[in-house]
SEVEX-694465 format. One line per 2 residues: number of its first residue (from 1); their letters; for each residue x, y, z of C-alpha. Coordinates in Angstrom, 1 decimal, always signed. Example, Ala and Ser with C-alpha at 12.3 -4.5 7.8 and 13.67 -1.06 7.14 Angstrom:
SEVEX-694465
1	as	+12.3 -4.5 +7.8  +13.7 -1.1 +7.1
//
This chain:
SEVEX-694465
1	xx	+191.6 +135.3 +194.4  +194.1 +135.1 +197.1
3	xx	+197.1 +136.7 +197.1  +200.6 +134.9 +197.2
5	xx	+201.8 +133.7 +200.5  +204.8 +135.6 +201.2
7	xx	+208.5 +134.1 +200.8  +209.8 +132.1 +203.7
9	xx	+206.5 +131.9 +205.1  +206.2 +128.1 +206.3
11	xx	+202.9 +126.5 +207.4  +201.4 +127.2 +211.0
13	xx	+201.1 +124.4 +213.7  +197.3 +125.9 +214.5
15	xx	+196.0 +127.4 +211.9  +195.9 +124.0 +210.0
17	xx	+194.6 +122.2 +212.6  +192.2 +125.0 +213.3
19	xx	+190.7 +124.5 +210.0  +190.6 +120.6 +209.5
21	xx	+189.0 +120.8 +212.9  +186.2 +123.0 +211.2
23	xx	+185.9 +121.1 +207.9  +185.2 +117.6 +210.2
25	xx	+182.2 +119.2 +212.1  +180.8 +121.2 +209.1
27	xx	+177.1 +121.0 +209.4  +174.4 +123.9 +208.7
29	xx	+172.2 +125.4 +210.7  +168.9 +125.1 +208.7
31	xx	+167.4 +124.9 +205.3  +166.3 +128.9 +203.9
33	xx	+162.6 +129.0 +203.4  +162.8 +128.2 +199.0
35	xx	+160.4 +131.1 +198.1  +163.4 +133.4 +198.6
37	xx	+164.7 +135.0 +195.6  +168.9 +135.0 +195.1
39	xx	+168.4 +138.8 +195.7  +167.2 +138.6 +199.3
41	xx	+169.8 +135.8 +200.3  +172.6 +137.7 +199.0
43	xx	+173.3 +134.7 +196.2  +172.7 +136.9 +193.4
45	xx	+176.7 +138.4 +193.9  +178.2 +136.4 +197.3
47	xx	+180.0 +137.9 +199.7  +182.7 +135.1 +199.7
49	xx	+182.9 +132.0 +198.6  +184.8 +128.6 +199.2
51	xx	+186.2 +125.6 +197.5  +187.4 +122.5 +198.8
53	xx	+188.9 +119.5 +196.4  +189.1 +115.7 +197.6
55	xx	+191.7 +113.2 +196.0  +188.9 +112.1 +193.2
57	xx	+188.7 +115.7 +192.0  +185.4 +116.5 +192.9
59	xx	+184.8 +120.1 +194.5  +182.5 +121.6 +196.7
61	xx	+181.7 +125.1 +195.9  +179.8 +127.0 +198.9
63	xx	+179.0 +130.3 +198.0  +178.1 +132.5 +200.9
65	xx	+175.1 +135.4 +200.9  +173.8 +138.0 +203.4
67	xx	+173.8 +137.2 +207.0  +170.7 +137.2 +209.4
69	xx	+170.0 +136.6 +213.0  +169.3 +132.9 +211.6
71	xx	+172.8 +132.7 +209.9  +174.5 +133.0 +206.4
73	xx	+172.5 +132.1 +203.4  +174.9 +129.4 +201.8
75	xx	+174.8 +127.6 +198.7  +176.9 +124.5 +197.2
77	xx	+177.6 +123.3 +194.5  +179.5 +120.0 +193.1
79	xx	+182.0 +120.2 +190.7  +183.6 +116.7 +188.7
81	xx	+180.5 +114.1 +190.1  +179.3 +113.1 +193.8
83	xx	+180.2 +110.8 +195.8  +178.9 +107.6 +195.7
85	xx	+175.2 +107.2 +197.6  +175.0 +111.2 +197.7
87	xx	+172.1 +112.2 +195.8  +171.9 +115.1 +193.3
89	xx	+169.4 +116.7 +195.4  +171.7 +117.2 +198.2
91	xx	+172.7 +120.0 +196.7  +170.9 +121.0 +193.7
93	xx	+168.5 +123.9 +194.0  +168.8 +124.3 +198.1
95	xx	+170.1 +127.3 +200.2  +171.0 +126.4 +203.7
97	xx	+171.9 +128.6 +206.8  +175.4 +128.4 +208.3
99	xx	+177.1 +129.5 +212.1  +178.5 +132.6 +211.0
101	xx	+181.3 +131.3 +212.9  +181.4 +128.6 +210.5
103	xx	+181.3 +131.4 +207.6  +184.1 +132.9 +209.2
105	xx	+186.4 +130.3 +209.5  +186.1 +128.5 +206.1
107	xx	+186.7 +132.0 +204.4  +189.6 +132.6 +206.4
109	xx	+192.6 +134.7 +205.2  +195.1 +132.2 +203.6
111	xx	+198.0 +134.0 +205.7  +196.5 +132.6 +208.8
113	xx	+197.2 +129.3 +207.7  +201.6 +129.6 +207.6
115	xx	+203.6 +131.3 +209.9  +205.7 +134.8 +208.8
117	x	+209.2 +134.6 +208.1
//
């Protein structure tokens, strides 16, 4: 849970940008080899997690585990139906690897996002 973003606070020129920027070229790294258990990708309790909402209401839920020299174990999930021509298996039962980088942005503190009063 975030906390509130303080009073006067009005929204940042960059930090926007920054992050639509890294939403349009969101692409992982690799698929995690399936025999892994949720316990050694970190899934079992994330480390942070993320959720994004289009205009139809459906949400993306990534869920981010343990990082290794290969990346961040990541995991999503759709919330309120797909998108049309997206299969189920997109998502459903996979674990991919993310650019910590990646991680790091989409988990970003919400105060980077607005300028202080």
């Amino acid at each position: 849970t975030l906390a509130p973003i303080q009073a006067g606070a009005s929204p940042s020129a960059e930090g926007p940008r920054k992050f639509y920027a890294l939403l349009s070229q969101t692409t992982f790294d690799d698929v995690a080899d399936p025999k892994l258990t949720p316990a050694q990708t970190g899934l079992e309790a994330p480390t942070a997690s993320c959720e994004l909402e289009d205009f139809q209401g459906r949400r993306l839920v990534f869920a981010f585990g343990k990082e290794t020299p290969a990346g961040v174990y990541t995991k999503i999930s759709c919330v309120g139906g797909r998108a049309p021509g997206v299969p189920a298996e997109l998502f459903d039962g996979w674990v991919y690897l993310f650019h910590p980088d990646l991680v790091k942005g989409l988990t970003c503190p919400r105060e980077s996002l607005v300028e202080k009063p």
